[in-house]
C-alpha positions as CSV (number, residue, x, y, z in Angstrom):
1,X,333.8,1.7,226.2
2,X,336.1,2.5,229.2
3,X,334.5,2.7,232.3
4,X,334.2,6.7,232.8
5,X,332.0,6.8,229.6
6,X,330.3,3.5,231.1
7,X,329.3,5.7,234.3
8,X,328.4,8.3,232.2
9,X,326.0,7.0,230.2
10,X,324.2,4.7,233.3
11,X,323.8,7.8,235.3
12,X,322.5,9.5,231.9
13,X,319.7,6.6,231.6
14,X,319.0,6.8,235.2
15,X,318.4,10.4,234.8
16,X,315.9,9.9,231.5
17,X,313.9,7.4,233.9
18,X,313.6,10.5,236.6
19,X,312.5,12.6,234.3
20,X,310.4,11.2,232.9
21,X,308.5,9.4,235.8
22,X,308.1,13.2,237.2
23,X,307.9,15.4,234.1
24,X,307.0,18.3,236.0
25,X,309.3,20.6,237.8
26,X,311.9,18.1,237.7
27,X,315.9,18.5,236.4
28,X,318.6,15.8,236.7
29,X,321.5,17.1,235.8
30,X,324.8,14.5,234.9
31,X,328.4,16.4,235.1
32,X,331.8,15.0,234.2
33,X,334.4,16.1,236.5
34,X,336.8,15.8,234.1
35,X,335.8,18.9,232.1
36,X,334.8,21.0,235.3
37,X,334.5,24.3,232.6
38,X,332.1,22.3,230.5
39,X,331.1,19.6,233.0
40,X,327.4,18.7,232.0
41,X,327.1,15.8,229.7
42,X,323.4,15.3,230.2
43,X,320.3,17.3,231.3
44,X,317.0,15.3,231.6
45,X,314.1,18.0,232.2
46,X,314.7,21.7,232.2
47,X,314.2,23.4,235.3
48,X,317.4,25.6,235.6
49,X,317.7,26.4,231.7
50,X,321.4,25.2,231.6
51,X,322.1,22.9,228.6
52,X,324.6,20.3,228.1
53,X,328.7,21.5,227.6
54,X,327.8,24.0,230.8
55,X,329.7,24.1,234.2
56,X,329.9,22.8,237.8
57,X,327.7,25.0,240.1
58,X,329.9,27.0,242.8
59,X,328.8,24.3,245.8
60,X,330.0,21.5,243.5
61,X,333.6,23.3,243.0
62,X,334.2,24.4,246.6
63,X,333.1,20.7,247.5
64,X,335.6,19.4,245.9
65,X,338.3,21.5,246.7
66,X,337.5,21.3,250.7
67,X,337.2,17.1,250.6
68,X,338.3,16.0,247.2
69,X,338.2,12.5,247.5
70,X,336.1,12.4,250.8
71,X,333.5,14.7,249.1
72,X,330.0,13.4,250.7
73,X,326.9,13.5,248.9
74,X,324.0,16.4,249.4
75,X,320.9,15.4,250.2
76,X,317.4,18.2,249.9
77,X,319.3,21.0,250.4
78,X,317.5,24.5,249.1
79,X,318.5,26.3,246.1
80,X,317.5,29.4,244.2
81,X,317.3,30.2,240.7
82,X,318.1,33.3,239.3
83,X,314.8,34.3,238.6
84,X,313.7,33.5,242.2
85,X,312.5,30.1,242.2
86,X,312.9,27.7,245.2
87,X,314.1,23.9,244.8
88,X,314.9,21.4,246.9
89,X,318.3,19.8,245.9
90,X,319.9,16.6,246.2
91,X,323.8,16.2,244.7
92,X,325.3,12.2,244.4
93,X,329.3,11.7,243.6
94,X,329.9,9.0,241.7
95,X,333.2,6.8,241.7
96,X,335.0,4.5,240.0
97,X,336.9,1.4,240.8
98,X,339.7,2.7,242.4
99,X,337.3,5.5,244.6
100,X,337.9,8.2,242.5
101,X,335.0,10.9,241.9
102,X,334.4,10.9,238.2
103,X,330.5,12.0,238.2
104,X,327.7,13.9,240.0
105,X,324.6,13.3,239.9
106,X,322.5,16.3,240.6
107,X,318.8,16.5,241.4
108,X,316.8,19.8,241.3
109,X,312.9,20.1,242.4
110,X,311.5,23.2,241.2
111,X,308.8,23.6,244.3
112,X,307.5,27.3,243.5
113,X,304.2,25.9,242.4
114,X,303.5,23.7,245.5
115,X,304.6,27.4,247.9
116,X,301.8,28.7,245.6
117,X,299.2,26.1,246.2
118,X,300.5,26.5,250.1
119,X,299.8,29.6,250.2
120,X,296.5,30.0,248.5
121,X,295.2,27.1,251.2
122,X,296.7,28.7,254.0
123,X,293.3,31.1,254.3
124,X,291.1,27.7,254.7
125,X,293.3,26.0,257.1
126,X,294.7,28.7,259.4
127,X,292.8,30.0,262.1
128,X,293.2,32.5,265.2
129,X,293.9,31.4,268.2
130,X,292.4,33.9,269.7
131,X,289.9,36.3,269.3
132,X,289.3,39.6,271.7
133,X,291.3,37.6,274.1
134,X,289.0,34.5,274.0
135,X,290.1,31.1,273.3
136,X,289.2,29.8,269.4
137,X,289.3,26.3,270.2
138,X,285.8,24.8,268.6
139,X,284.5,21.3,269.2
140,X,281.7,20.0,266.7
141,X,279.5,17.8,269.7
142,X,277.1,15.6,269.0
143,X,275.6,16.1,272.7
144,X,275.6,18.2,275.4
145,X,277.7,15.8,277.4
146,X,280.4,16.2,274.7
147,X,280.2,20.0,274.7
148,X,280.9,20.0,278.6
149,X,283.5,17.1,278.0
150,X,285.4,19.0,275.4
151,X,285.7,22.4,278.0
152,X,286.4,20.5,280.9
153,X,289.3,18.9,279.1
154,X,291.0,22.1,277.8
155,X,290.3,23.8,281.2
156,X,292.4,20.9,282.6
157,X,295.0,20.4,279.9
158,X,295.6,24.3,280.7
159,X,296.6,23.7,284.0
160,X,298.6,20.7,283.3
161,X,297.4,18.3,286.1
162,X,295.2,15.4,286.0
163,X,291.9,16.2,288.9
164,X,293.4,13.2,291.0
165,X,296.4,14.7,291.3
166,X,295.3,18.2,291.9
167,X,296.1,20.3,295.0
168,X,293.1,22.0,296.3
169,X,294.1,25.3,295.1
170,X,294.1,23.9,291.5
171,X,290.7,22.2,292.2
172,X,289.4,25.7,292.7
173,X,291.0,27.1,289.5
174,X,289.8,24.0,287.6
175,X,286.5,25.1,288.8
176,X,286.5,29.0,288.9
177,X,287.9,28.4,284.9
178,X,284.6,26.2,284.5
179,X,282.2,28.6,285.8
180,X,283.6,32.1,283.9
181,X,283.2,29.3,280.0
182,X,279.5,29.1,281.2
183,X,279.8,24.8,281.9
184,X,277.8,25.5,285.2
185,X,274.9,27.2,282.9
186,X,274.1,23.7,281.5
187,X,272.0,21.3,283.1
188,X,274.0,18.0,284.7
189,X,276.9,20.2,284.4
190,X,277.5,19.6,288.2
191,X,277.1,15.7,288.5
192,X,279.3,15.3,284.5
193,X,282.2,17.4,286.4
194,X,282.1,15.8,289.8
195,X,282.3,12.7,288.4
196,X,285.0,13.7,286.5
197,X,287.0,15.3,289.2
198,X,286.4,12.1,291.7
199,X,284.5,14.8,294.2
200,X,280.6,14.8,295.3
201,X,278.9,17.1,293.6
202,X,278.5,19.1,297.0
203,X,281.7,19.3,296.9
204,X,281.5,20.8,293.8
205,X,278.6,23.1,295.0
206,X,280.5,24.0,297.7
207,X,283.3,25.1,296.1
208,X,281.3,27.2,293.2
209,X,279.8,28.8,296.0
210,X,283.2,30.0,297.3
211,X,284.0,31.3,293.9
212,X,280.5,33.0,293.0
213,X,281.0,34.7,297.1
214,X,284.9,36.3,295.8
215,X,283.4,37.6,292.3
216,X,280.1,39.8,294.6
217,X,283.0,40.8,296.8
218,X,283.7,44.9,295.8
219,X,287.3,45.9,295.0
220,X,289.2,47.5,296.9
């Protein structure tokens, strides 16, 4: 056995072993770039519908021509088939002794039924963002003091700044944002955000006062 056929066959057992670990979906495809016309000595799984004395795929031809020796391997690159299937493809060159390419070693995933399954969750796990202009965000509390925890925090992560490193100016937007999501409706919700803020809660008063004073103000 000469060491071409040697290759051949290793990568043709390698290919079974795939195959047959994934028997769903899954093609590995063995070519002999000796025969580029009838290059395939070995299909293991049937995902393309090629069968065995077929030729090198277009990629595989221009490969070679641009690097010949130098050719690099493919790795999860996407494919189609002709009847509109997606697959993620991965495409190995195999050498011999003296580093010339004698094999590929081609890998084809069929994924259209996983893009079904995606697609068919998608209506359980995608949500608006927004609704009527108001924020979606949801948190599940367990107590109050959670509920004003949780709007506090995306009032704040909104602006972008901690509380102790807050200009006064953002201090009143922190707060103004508070009072229009209803926070200063709940009892304690005073004392939870002056804590929380590293001010008195007069301070706190004093500022809701300011804002509750601009919003009975008439436009002009």
């Amino acid at each position: 056995m000469d060491e071409r056929e040697w290759i051949l066959r290793t990568l043709a057992r390698i290919a079974d072993a795939l195959a047959r670990t994934f028997p769903r979906n899954l093609e590995v495809v063995v070519h002999d770039l000796s025969d580029p016309r009838h290059s395939i000595c070995h299909i293991a799984g049937e995902v393309t519908h090629r069968k065995v004395g077929g030729p090198l795929t277009d990629l595989v031809v221009r490969a070679l021509r641009r690097e010949g020796r130098e050719i690099g391997d493919r790795y999860n690159y996407r494919t189609t088939t002709r009847d509109g299937r997606v697959l993620k493809s991965s495409t190995v060159f195999v050498r011999n002794r003296q580093g010339e390419v004698v094999a590929a070693f081609c890998v084809n995933f069929d994924t259209t039924d996983y893009r079904n399954a995606a697609q068919a969750l998608e209506v359980f796990t995608t949500a608006a963002e927004s609704f009527n202009g108001e924020e979606k965000t949801e948190t599940f509390a367990t107590s109050i003091t959670e509920t004003i925890e949780a709007l506090f925090e995306q009032t704040v992560a909104r602006i972008g700044k901690q509380p102790p490193f807050m200009s006064s100016t953002e201090r009143l937007e922190l707060l103004r944002a508070l009072e229009e999501s209803g926070v200063f409706q709940i009892k304690g919700a005073v004392d939870q955000v002056a804590l929380r803020m590293g001010i008195s809660k007069y301070t706190v008063y004093g500022y809701l006062k300011k804002i509750r004073l601009e919003q009975e103000l008439p436009q002009l």
